[in-house]
Each structure stands twice: as C-alpha cells, then as structure tokens.
MIZA-6756 format. One record per residue (C-alpha): residue in one letter; z, y, x. Coordinates in steps of 0.25 Angstrom, whole numbers, plus 5000, padded with zeros to 4 digits. Last residue first. Layout:
   aa      Z      Y      X
    A      Z      Y      X
...
***
This chain:
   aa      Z      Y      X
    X   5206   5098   5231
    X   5218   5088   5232
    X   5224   5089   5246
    X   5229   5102   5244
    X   5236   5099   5232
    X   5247   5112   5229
    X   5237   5122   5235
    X   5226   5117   5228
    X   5236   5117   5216
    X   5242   5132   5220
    X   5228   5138   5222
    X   5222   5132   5209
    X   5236   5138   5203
    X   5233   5152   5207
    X   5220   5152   5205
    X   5223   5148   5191
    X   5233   5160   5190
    X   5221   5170   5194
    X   5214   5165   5184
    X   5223   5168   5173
    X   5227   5183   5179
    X   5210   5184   5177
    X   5212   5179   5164
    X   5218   5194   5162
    X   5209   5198   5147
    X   5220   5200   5135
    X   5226   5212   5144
    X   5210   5218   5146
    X   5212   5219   5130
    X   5223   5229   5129
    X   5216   5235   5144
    X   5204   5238   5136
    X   5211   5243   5124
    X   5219   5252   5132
    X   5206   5260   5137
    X   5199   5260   5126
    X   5214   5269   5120
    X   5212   5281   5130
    X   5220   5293   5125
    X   5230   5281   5124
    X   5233   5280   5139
    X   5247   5275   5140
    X   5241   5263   5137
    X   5234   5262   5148
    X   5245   5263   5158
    X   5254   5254   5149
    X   5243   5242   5148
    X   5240   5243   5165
    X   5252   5243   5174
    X   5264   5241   5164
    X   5257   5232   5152
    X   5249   5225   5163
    X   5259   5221   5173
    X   5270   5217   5162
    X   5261   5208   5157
    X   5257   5202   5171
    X   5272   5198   5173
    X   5275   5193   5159
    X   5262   5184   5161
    X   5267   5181   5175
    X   5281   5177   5170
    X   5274   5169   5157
    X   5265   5161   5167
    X   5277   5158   5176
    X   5287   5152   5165
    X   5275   5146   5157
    X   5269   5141   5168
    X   5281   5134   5174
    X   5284   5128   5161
    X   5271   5123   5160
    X   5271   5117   5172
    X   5285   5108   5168
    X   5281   5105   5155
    X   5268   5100   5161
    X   5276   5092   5173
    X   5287   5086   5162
    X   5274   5081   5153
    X   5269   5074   5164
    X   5256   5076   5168
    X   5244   5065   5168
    X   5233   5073   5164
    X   5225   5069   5152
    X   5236   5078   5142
    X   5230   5090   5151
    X   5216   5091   5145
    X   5223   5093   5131
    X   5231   5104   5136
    X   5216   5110   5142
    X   5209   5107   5129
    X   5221   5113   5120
    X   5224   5125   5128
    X   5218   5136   5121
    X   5220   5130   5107
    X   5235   5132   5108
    X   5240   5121   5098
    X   5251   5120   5087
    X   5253   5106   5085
    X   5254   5099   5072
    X   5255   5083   5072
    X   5271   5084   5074
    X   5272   5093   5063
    X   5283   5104   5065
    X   5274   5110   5075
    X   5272   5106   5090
    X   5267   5117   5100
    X   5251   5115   5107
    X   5245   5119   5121
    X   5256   5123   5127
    X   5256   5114   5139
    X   5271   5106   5134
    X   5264   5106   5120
    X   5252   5098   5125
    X   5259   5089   5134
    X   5270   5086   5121
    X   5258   5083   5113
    X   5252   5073   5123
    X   5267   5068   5124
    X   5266   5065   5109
    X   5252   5057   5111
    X   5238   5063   5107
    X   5228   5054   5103
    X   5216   5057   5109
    X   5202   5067   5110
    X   5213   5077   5113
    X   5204   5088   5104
    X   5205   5077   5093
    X   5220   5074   5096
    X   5223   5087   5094
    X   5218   5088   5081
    X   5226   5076   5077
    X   5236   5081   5081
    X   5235   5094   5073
    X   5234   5109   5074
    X   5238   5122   5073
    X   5232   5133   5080
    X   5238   5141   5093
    X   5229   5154   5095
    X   5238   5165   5103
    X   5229   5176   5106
    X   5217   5172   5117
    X   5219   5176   5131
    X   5226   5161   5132
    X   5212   5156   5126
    X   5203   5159   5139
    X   5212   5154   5148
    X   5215   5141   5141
    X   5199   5140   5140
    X   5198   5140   5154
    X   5209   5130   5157
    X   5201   5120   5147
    X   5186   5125   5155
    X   5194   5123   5168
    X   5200   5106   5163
    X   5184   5106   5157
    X   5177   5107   5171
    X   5171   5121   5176
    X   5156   5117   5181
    X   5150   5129   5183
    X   5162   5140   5182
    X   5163   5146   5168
    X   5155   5160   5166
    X   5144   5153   5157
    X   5156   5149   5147
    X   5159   5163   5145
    X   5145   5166   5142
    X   5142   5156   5132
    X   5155   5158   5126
    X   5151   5173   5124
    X   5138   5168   5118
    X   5147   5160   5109
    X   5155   5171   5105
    X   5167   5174   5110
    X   5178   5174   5100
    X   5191   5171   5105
    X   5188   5155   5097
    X   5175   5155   5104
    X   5181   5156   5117
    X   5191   5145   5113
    X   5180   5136   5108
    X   5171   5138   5119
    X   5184   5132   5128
    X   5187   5121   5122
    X   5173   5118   5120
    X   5172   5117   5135
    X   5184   5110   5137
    X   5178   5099   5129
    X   5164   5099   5137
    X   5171   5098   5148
    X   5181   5088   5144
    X   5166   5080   5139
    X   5156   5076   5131
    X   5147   5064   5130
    X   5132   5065   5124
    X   5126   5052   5119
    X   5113   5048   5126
    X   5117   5033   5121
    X   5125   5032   5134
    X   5130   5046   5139
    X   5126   5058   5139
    X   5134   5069   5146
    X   5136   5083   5135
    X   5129   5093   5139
    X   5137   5106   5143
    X   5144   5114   5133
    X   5142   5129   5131
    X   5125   5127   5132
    X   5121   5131   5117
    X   5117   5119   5112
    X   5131   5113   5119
    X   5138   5121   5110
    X   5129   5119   5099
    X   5132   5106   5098
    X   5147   5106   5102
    X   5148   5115   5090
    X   5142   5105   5081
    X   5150   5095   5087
    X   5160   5100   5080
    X   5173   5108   5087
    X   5186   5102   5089
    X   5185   5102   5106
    X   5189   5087   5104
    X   5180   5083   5091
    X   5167   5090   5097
    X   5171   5081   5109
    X   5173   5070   5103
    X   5158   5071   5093
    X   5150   5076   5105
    X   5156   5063   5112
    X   5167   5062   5122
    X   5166   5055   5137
    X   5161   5065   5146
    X   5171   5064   5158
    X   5165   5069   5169
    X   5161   5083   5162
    X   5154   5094   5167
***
C-alpha cells in the first residue's frame, strides 16, 4: 500500500492527530493495513496509512459508526493509493455542513510532518484549505481538505498556476452548481413540494438533494478523460 513507509506508529499518530491508542485498535480491527517492518522489527507507516485515518476520522466525525466505517471502507477499490483516499474524503466531507475550526501553526505543522514556510501558507490559502486571522499563527482550516492541500505543497506547482486553476474551478464549479440547483428546485423539489398531502415523500427528496456524489463522479471522469486526452504519451 505504501512505497514510501517511513513514519513511526508514534509520527504517524502525531500527523493524523489521533493517539496511538486509536491507531491500535484501528489496525486491531482490520481499517488500516499492517504496518512494513523494518530493521529491529519496528513497524513503519505510511501516506496510505495517513490518508486512511484522514478519511476514518472524517466518517466518524458524520456519525457513522464504526461497523459502518468498516463497511464503507470494504466498498474502496483494492488497492486505491493515499492521493484517491485524500480525494475521497474531500468528497465525503463537502456533503457535510460547513466545519472550519481554528487552529494553530504549530498544529499544522504537526499534520505537515514539517515546518511550514509563508508560501506553504499562501499554497494552502490559494486552495481553500485554510483563511488567515488577525494572528498570523491562527489559521481557519477546512478539515476536509487538510490531508489532500497538504499532499499538494510536495508538488512542484507555482503558486500563479494554483491561483490560476482555482479560479477556473470556482468560476465553472459555481456556474454548474447554480445550474443543477436550479434543475432540482424547478424539475423535482417544486413538484413534490406542491404535494403536502404527502409530507414522507418531500423528506425523502430533502434529503436525496444532500446525497448527488454521483454529479461528483461524473466530473472526475471527466477530467480523467480530458488529462489522458491532454497526455497521450503519458499513460
């Protein structure tokens, strides 16, 4: 699972900011994979096994319990690597309601495994993954994001090309999301609505509207398509 399996129970339980008690009976209870041993029979961890803990943790924070978990992880593809476990969790939380939480340098510096420098910062801002405060060591920070922004500071992407994507993605993104709004309030909300004598039937397409990952999936196609397209010669 991992090719680069270079962190200790004790690092990588500090980089998913969990205990190693929880790593423990994680890996008791078969959501992680064992660890690689190395010299001196000590167990040594990996981004796989990082983004996988990214990725419990975000299904336990919506609730599921672990028996859930358990399932949901089954349902992954063999073999998925951390960079489709961190994009998988980012799809998982943006269903979620809006969860930024403080935080500090320091702490993000422990989940980075590094220090972080003040284009790091301004990498992870121009992604979304964290806004500035007043304090220049306080940053707000979207949890569902962290692992895979973090993933991109190890890619060697100007700054300019990232601000660049992202505005492309937020000025499509929000066209497509005002266009598919309007498609489901007009052709399938307002329908049902209108039907109060049956008030089951509204609740089920209320919560259906929280549930359209397929619409996600279909944009990853997409993309796949366009950069097989774009690199042919490339794989």
């Amino acid at each position: 699972m991992d090719t680069a399996a270079s962190l200790t129970v004790d690092e990588l339980a500090a980089r998913a900011g969990v205990t190693v008690r929880t790593v423990r009976f994680y890996s008791t209870r078969g959501l992680l994979p064992p660890p690689e041993i190395g010299p001196r029979r000590v167990g040594r961890y990996g981004p796989g096994h990082l983004a996988r803990l990214a990725l419990i943790a975000e299904l336990r924070r919506q609730g599921m319990t672990l028996a859930a978990v358990e399932r949901h992880l089954r349902r992954l593809p063999p073999g998925i690597g951390p960079e489709e476990l961190a994009a998988h969790r980012a799809r998982v939380a943006s269903w979620a309601p809006d969860t930024e939480r403080e935080t500090t340098r320091e702490a993000l510096e422990r989940r980075a495994g590094r220090e972080l420098t003040e284009d790091d910062i301004d990498r992870l801002a121009v992604t979304g993954v964290l806004t500035r405060t007043g304090d220049p060591d306080v940053f707000r920070v979207d949890p569902g994001t962290l692992e895979l922004g973090v993933r991109l500071l190890e890619l060697p992407v100007p700054l300019e090309t990232l601000r660049a994507a992202r505005s492309v993605v937020l000025a499509h993104g929000r066209a497509a999301a005002r266009e598919l709004s309007r498609l489901f309030k007009e052709e399938v909300w307002d329908p049902y609505r209108r039907q109060e004598e049956d008030p089951e039937r509204v609740e089920t397409v209320r919560e259906l509207s929280a549930h359209m990952q397929p619409l996600v999936t279909a944009f990853q196609r997409s993309m796949r398509e366009e950069l097989r397209a774009a690199f042919p010669d490339e794989g």
